[in-house]
KEROFI-461930 format. One record per residue: residue number from 1; y, x, z of N, C-alpha, C in turn; chain. Coordinates in steps of 0.2 Angstrom, whole numbers, plus 5000, padded with zeros to 4 digits. Each point is the difference from the previous one (the first is absolute). Layout:
# residues N
 resi  n.v  n.u  n.w ca.v ca.u ca.w  c.v  c.u  c.w chain
  NUM    Y    X    Z    Y    X    Z    Y    X    Z     A
...
//
This chain:
# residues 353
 resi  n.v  n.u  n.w ca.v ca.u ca.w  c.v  c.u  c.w chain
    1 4994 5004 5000 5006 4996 5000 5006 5004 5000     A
    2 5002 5005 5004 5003 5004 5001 5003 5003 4994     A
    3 4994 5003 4997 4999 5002 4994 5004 4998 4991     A
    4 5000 4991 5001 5003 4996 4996 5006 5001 5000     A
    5 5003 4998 5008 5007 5000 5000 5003 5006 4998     A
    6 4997 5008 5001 5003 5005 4999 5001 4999 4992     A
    7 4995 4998 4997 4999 5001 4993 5008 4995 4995     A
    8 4998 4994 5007 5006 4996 4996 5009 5001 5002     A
    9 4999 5006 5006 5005 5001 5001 5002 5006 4996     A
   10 4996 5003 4999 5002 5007 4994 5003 4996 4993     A
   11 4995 4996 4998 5002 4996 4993 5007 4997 5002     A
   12 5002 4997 5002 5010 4998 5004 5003 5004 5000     A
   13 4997 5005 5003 5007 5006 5000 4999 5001 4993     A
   14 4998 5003 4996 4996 5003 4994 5005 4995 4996     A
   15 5001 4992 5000 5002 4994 4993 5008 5001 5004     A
   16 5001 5001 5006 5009 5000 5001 5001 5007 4998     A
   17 4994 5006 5001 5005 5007 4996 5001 5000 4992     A
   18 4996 4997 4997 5000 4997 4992 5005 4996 5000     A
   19 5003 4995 5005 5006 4997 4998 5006 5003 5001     A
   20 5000 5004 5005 5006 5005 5000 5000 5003 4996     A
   21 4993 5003 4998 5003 5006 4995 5003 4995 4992     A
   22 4997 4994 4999 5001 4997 4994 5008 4999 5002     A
   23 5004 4998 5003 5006 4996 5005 5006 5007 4997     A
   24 4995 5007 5001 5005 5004 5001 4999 5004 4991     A
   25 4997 4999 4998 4997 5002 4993 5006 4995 4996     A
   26 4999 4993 5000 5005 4996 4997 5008 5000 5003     A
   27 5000 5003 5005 5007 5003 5004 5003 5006 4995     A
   28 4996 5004 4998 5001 5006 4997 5004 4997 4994     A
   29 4994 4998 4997 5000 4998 4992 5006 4996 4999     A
   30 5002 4995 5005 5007 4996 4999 5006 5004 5001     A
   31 4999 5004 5003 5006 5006 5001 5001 5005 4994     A
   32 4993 5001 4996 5000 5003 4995 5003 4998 4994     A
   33 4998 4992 5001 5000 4994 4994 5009 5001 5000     A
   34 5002 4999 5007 5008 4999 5000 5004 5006 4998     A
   35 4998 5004 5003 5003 5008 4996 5000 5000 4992     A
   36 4995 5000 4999 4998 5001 4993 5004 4993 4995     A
   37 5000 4995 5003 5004 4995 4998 5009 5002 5000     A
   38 5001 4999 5006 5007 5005 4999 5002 5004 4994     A
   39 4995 5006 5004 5001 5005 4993 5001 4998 4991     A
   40 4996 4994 5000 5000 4998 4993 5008 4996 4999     A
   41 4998 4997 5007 5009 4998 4998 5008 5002 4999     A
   42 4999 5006 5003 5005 5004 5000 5001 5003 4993     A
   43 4992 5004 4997 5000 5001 4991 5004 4996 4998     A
   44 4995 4991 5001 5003 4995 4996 5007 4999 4996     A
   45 5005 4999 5010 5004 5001 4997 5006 5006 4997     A
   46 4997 5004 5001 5003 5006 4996 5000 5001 4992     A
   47 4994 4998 4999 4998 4997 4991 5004 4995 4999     A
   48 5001 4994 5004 5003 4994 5000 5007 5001 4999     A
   49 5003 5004 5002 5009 5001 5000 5001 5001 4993     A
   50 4998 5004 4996 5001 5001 4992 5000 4990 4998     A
   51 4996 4997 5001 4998 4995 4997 5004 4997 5003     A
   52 5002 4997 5008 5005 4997 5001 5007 5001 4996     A
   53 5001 5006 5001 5008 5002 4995 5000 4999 4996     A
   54 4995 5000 4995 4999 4996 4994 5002 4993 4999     A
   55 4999 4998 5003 4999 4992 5001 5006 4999 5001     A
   56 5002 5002 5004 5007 5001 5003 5005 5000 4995     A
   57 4999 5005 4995 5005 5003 4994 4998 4992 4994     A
   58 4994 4998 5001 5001 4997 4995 5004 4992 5000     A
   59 4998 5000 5007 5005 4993 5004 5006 5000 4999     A
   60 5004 5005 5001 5005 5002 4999 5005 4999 4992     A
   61 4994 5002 4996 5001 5002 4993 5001 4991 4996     A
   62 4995 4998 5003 4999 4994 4999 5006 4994 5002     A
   63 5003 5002 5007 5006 4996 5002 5005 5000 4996     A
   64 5000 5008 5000 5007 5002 4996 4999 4997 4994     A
   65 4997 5000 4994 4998 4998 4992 5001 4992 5003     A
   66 4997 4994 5005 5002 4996 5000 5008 4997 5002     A
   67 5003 5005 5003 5004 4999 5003 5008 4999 4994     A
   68 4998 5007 4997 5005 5002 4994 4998 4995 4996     A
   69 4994 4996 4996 4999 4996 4998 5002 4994 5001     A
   70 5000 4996 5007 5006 4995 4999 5007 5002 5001     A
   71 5004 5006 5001 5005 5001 5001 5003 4999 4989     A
   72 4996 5003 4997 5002 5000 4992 5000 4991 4999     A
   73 4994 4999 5002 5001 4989 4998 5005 4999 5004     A
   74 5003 5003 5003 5007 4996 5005 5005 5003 4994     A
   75 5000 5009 4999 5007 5002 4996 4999 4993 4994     A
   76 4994 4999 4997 5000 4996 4995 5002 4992 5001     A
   77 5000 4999 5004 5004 4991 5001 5005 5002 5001     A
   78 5004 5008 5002 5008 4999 5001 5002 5002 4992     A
   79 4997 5005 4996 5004 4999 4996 5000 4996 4995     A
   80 4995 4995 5000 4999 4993 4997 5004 4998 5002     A
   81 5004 4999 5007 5005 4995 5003 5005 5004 4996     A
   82 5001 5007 5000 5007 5002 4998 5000 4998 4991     A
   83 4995 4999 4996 5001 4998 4994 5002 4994 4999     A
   84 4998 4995 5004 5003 4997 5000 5007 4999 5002     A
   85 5002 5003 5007 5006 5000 5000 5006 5003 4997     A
   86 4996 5005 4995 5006 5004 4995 5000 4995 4993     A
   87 4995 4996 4999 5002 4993 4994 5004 4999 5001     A
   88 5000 4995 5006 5008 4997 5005 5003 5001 4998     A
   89 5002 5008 5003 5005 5004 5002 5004 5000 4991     A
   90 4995 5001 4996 5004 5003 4994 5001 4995 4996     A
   91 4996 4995 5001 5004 4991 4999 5006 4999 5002     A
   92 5001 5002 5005 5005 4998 5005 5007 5004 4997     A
   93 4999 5005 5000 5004 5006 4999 5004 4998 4991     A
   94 4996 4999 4996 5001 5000 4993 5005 4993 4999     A
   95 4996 4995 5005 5003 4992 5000 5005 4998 5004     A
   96 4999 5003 5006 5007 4998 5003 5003 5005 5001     A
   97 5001 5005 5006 5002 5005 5002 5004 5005 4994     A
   98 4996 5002 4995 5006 5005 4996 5005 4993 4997     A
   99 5000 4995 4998 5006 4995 4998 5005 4999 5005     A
  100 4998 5000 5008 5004 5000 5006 5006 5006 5000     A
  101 4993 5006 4998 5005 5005 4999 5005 5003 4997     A
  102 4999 4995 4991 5003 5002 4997 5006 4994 5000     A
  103 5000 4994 5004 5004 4996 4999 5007 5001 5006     A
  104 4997 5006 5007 5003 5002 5004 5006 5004 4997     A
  105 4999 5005 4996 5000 5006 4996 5004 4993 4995     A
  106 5002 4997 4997 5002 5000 4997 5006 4995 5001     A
  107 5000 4997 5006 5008 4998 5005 5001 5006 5004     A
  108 4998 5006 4999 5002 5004 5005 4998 5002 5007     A
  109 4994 4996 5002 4998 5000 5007 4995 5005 5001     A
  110 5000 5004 4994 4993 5004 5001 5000 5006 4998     A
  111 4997 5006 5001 5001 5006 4996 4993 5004 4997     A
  112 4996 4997 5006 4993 5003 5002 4995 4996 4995     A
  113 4997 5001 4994 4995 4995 4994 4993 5005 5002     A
  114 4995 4997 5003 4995 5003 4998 4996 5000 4994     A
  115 4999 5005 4998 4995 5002 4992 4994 4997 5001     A
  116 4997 5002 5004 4994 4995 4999 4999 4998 5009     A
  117 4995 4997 5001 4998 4997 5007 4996 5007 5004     A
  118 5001 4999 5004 4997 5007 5005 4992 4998 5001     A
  119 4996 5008 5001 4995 4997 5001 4999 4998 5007     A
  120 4996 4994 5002 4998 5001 5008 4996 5006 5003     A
  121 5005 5004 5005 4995 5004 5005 4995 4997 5002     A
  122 4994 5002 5001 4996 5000 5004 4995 5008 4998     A
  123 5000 5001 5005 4997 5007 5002 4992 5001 5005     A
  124 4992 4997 4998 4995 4997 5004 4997 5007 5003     A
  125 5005 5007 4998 4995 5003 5002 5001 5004 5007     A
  126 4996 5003 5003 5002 5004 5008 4999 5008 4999     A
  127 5006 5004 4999 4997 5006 4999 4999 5003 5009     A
  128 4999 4997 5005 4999 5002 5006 4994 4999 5002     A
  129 4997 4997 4995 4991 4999 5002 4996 5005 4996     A
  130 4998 5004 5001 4995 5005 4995 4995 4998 4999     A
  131 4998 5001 4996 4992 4995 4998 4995 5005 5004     A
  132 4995 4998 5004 4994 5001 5005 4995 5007 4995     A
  133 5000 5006 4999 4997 5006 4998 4990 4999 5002     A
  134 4996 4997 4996 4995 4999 5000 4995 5007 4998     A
  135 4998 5005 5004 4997 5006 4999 4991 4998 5001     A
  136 4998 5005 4995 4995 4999 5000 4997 5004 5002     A
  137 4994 4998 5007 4994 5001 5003 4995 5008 4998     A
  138 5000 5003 5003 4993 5007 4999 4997 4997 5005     A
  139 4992 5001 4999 4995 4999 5004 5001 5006 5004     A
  140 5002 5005 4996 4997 5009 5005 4993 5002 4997     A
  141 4997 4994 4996 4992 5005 4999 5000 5004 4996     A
  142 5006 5002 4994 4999 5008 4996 5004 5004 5006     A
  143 5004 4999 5003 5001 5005 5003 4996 5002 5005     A
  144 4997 4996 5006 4995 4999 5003 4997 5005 4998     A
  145 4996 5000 4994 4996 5002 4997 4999 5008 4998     A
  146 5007 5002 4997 5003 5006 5001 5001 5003 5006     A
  147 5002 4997 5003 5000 5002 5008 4993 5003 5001     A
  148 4997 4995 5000 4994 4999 5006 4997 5007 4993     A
  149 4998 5001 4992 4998 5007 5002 5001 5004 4999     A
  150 5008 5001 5000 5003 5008 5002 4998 5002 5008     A
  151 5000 4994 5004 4998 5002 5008 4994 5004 4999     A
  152 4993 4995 4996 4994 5004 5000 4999 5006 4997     A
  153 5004 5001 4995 4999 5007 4996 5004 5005 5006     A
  154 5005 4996 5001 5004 5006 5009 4993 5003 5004     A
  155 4995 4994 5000 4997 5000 5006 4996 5007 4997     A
  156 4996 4997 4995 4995 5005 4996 5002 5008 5001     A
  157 5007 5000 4996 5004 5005 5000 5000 5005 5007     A
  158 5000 4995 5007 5002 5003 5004 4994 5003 5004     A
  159 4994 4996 4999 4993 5001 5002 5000 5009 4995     A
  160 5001 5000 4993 4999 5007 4996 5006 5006 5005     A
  161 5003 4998 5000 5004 5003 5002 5000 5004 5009     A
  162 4998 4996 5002 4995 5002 5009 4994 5004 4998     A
  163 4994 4999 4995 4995 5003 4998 5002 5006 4998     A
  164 5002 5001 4996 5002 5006 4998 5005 5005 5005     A
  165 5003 4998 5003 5005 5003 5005 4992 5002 5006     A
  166 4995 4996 5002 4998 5001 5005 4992 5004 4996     A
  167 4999 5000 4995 4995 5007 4995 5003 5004 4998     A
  168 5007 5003 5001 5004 5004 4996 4997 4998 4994     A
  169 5002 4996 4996 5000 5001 4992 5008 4998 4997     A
  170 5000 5003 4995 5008 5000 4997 5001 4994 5000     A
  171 5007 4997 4999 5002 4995 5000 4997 4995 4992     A
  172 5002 5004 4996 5000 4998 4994 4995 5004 4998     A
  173 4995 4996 4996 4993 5002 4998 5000 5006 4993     A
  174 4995 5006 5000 5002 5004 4994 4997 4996 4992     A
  175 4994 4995 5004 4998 4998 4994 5000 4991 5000     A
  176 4999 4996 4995 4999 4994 5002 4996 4998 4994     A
  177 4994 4994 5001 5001 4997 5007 4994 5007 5006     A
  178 5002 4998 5004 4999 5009 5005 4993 4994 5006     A
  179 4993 4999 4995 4997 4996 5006 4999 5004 5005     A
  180 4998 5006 5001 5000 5003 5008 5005 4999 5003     A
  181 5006 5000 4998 5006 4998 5005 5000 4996 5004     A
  182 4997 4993 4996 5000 4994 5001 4993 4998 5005     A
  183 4996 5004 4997 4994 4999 5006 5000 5003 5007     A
  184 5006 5005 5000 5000 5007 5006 5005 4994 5004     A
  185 5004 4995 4998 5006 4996 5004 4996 4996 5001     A
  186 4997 4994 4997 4996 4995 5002 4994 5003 5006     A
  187 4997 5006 5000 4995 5001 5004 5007 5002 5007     A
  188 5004 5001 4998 5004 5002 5006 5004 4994 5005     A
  189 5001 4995 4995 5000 4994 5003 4995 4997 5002     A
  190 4993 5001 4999 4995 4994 5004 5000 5005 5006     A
  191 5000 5007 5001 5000 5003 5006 5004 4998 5005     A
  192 5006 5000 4999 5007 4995 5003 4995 4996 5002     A
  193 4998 4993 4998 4994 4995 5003 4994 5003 5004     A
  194 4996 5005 4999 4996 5002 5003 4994 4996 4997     A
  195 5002 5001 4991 4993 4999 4995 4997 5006 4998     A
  196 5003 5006 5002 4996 5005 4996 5004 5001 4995     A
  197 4997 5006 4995 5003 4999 4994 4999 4995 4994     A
  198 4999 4995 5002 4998 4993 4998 5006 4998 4994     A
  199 4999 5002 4993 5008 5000 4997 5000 4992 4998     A
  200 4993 4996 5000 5002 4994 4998 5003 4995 5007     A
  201 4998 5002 5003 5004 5000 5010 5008 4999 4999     A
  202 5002 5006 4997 5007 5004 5000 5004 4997 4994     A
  203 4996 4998 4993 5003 4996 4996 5002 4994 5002     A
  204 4994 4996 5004 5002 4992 5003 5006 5001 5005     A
  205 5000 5004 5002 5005 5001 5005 5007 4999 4997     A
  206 5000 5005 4997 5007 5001 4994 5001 4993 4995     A
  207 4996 4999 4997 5001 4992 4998 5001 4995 5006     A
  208 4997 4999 5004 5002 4993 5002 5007 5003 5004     A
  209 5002 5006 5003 5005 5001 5003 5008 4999 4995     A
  210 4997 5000 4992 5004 5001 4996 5003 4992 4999     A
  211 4994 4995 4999 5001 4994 5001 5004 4997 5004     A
  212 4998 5001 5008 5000 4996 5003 5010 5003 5002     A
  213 5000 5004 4997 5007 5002 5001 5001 4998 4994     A
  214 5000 4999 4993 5003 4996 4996 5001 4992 5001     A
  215 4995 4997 5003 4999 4993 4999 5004 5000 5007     A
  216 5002 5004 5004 5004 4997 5005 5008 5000 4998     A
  217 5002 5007 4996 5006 4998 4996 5003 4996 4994     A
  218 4993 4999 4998 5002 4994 4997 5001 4990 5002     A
  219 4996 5001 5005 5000 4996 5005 5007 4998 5004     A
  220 5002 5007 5000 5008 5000 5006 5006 4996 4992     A
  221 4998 5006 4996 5005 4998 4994 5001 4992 5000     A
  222 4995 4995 4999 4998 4995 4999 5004 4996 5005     A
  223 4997 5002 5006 5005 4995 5004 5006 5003 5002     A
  224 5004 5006 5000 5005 5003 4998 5006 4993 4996     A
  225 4997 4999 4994 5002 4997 4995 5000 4994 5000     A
  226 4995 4996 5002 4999 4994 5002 5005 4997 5004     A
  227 5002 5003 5007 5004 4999 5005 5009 5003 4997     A
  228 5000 5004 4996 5005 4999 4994 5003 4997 4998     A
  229 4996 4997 4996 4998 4993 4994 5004 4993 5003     A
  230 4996 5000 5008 5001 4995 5005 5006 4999 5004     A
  231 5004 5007 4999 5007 4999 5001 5004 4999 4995     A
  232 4997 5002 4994 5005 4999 4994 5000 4992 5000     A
  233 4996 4999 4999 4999 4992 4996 5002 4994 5009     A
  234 4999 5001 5005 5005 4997 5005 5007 5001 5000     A
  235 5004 5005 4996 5006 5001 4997 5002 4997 4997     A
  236 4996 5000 4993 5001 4997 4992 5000 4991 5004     A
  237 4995 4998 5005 4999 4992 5003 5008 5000 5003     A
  238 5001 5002 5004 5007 5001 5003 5005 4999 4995     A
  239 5000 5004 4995 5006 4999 4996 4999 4993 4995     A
  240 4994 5001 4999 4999 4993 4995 5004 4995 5005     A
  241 4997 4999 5005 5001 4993 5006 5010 5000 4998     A
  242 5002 5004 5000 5006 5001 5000 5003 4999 4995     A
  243 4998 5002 4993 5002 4999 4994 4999 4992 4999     A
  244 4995 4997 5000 4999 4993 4998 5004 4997 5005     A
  245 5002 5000 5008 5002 4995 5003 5008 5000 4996     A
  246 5002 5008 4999 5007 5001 4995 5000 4994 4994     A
  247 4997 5001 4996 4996 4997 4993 5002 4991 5004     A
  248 4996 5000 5004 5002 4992 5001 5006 4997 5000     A
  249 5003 5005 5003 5007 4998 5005 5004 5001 4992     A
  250 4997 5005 4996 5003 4997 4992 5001 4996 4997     A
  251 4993 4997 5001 4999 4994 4994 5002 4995 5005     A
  252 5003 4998 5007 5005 4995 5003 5004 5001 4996     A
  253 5004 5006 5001 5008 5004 4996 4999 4992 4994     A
  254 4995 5006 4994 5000 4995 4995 5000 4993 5001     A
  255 4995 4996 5002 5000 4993 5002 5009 4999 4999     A
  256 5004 5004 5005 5006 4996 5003 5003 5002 4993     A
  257 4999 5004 4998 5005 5003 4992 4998 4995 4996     A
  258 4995 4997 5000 4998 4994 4995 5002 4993 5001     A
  259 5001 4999 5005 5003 4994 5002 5009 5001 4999     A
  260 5002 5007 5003 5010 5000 4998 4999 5001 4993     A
  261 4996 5000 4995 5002 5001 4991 4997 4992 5000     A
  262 4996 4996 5003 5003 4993 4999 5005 4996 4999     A
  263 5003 5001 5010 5006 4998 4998 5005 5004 4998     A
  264 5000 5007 4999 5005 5001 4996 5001 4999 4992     A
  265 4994 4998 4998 5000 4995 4994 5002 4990 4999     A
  266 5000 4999 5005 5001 4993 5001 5008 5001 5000     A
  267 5003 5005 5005 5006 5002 5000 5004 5000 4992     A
  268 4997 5005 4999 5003 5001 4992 4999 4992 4995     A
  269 4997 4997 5000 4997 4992 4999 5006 4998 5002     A
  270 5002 4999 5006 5007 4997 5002 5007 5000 4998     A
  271 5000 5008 4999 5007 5003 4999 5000 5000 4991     A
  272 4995 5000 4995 4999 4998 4995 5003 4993 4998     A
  273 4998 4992 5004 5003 4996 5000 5007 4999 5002     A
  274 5000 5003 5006 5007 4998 5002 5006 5005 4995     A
  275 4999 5005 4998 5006 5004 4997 4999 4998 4992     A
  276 4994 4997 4998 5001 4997 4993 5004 4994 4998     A
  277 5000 4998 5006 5004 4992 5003 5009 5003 4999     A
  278 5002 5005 5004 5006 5002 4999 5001 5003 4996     A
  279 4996 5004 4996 5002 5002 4994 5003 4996 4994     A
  280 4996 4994 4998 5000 4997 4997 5008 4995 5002     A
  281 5000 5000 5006 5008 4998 5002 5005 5003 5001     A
  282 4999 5006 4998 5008 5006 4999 4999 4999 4991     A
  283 4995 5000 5000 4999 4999 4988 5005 4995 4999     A
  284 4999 4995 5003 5003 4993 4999 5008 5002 5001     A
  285 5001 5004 5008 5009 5001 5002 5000 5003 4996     A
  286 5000 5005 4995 5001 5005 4996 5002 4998 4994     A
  287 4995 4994 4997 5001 4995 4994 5007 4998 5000     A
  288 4998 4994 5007 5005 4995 4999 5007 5001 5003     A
  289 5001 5007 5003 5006 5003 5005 5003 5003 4993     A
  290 4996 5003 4997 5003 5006 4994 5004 5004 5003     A
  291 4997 5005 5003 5005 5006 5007 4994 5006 4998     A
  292 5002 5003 5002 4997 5008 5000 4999 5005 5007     A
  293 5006 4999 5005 4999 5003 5005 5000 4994 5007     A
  294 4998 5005 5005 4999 4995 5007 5005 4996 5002     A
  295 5003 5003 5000 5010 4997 5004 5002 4995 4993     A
  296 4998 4997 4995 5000 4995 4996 4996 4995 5002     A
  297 4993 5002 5002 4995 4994 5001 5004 4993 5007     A
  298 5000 4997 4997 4999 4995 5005 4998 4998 5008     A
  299 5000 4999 5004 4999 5000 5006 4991 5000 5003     A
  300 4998 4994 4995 4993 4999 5001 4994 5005 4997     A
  301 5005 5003 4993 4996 5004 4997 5002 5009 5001     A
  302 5004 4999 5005 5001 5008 5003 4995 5000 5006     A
  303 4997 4994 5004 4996 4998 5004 4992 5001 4996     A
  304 4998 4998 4997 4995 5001 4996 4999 5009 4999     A
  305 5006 5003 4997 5000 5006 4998 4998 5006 5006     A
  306 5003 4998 5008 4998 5001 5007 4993 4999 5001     A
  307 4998 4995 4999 4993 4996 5001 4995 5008 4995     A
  308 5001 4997 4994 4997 5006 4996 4999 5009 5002     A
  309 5007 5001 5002 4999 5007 5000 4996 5003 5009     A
  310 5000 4992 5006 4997 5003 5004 4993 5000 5002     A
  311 4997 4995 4993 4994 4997 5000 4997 5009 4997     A
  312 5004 5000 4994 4997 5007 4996 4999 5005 5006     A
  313 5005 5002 5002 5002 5004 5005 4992 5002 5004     A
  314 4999 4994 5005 4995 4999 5003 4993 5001 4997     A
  315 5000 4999 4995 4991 5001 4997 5003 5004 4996     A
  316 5002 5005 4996 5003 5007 5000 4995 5006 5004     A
  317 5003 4998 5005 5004 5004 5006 4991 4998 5002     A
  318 4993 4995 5000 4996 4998 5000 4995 5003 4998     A
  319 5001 5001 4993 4996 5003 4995 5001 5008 5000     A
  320 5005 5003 5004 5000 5008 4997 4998 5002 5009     A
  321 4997 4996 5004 4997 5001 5007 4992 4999 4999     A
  322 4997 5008 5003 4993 5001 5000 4996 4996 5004     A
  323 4994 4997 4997 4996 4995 5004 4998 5002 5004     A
  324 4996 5005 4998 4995 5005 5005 5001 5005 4998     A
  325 5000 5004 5005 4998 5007 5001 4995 5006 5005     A
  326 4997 5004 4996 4995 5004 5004 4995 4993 5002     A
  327 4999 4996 4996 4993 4995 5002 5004 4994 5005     A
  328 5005 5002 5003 5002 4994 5005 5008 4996 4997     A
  329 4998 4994 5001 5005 4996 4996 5007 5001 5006     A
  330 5004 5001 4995 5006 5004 5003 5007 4996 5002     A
  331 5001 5002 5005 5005 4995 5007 5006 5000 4997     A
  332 5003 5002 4995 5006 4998 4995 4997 4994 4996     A
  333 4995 5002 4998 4999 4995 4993 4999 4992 5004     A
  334 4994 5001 5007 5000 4992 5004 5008 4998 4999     A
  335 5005 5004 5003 5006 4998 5003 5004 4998 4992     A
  336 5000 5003 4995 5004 5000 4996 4999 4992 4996     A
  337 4991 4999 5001 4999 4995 4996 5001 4993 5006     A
  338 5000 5001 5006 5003 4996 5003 5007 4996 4999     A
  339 5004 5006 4998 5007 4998 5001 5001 4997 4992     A
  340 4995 5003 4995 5003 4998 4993 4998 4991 5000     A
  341 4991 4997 5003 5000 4994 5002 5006 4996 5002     A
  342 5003 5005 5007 5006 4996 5004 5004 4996 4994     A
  343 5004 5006 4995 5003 4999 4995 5000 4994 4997     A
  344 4992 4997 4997 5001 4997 4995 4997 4995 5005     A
  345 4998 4997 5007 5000 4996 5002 5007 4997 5004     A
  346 5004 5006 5000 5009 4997 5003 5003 4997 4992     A
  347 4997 5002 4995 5005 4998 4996 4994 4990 4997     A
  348 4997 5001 4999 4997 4994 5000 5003 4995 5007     A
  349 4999 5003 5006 5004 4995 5006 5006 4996 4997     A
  350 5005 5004 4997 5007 4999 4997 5000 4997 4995     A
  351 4994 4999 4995 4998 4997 4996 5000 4992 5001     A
  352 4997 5000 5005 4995 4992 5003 5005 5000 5005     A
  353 5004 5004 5003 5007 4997 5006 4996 4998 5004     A
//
């Protein structure tokens, strides 16, 4: 009996030392697992940086091309608007306004004839904005490459170089290719190791020494340049983010400049009727008065002839004032075509009394 329990108490101890050691075996291996995990993620993202930045650069590339794209469909409805409002304008200008000013000009009230109609300023562009410099991307892997086996041919280089310092043999060989050189250095590296003169020993050594120092310079190069790349292109994101919100705040600009070449064409509409109205009413005092200077006209038609000269005056003084400038529509021209509206809605008031 005795006997039994001994047996069955050995077997327990025995199935708890195999759990421990299983417990502490998969202890290992998870620590192993997560080192070795790590490790990979650290390579990852080191590989990964090139590839981000790219991505990056292309994001960017792609803002801006969209960006610039509806900023041109914007210049393009303004200068639609502006063709149209230079028809207007040069309707305007042939039918009423040069007859205004040659009827001024010919009672005396005038000196100033314009030759032709002025063009409308507007000016959409921002020379304060640079356009965003899009540089293109090196992985690093020719240079890398280059790197990594000048390091090995160094390394080679410098294995030949200790060999021969440490057999006395001359630097530079008298004959090539010199295999006893080559055998007498390689057995002298595997002794280094403690192979013996073992020169297939002493080659492995020298090769994989040559490697594992190239593949490490090529390796640095690579992330070198990726982490690079990484700060370039979070630059190039920086400035894009700034050029388009610029770019935006433009194509507002434009909006408001397309809306003032409205009414400043509705305006020209107005001033068109009401001075063709007087025009035609100084034609008539000129006919039926048979007079040639101002201080001849009659009372109602030297009023007319005031009427005339301050209406021109006003949308004159309208048209030779810039809409916009530098991209942003211009605080003379709000104000100028306010005051020319005033004009022809004060004279309409006195019309209707």
């Amino acid at each position: 009996m005795e006997q039994v329990e001994q047996i069955e108490t050995a077997e327990t101890v025995a199935k708890v030392e195999n759990v421990a050691a299983d417990g502490v075996e998969a202890a290992e291996e998870k620590v192993v697992s997560e080192a070795t995990s790590q490790k990979e993620k650290a390579i990852a993202t080191k590989q990964k940086k090139h590839a981000i930045a790219t991505a990056k650069v292309a994001t960017a590339q792609s803002r801006i091309q969209n960006t610039d794209e509806e900023i041109e469909a914007c210049m393009a409805r303004v200068e639609e608007d502006l063709s149209a409002f230079k028809a207007v304008q040069a309707r305007f200008f042939e039918r009423v306004l040069r007859p205004s000013q040659e009827l001024l000009a010919a009672v005396g009230a005038k000196d100033r004839i314009f030759e032709s109609v002025p063009a409308p300023k507007v000016d959409l562009e921002d020379p304060s904005l640079a356009p965003v410099e899009i540089v293109k991307l090196s992985s690093g892997t020719g240079r890398g490459f280059l790197y990594g086996l000048l390091g090995a041919v160094a390394v080679v280089g410098g294995w030949c170089y200790a060999a021969t310092q440490a057999l006395g043999l001359p630097l530079i060989p008298e004959k090539f290719p010199d295999v006893e050189r080559v055998t007498q250095s390689l057995g002298w590296v595997a002794q280094l190791a403690g192979q013996g003169h073992n020169v297939a020993v002493g080659g492995t050594i020298v090769g994989v020494s040559a490697v594992v120092v190239g593949w490490g310079i090529y390796a640095l190069t690579k992330a070198l340049r990726g982490s690079a790349n990484l700060k370039k292109a979070e630059k190039i994101e920086e400035e894009t983010e700034f050029y388009c919100t610029k770019k935006g705040e433009c194509k507002a600009q434009m909006e408001k400049v397309r809306e003032h070449i409205a009414h400043a064409q509705k305006t020209i509409e107005k001033y068109d009727v009401l001075l063709a109205e007087q025009n035609a009413a100084l034609q008539r005092a000129l006919f039926i008065e048979e007079v040639e200077k101002y201080d001849q006209l009659h009372t109602l038609s030297q009023q007319t002839v005031k009427t005339i000269k301050k209406l021109t005056t006003e949308v004159e003084r309208f048209l030779e004032t810039p809409m916009a400038e530098h991209g942003i529509l211009s605080k003379e021209g709000i104000e100028i075509l306010e005051r020319t509206n005033k004009a022809a809605n004060d004279h309409v008031m006195e019309l209707y009394g």
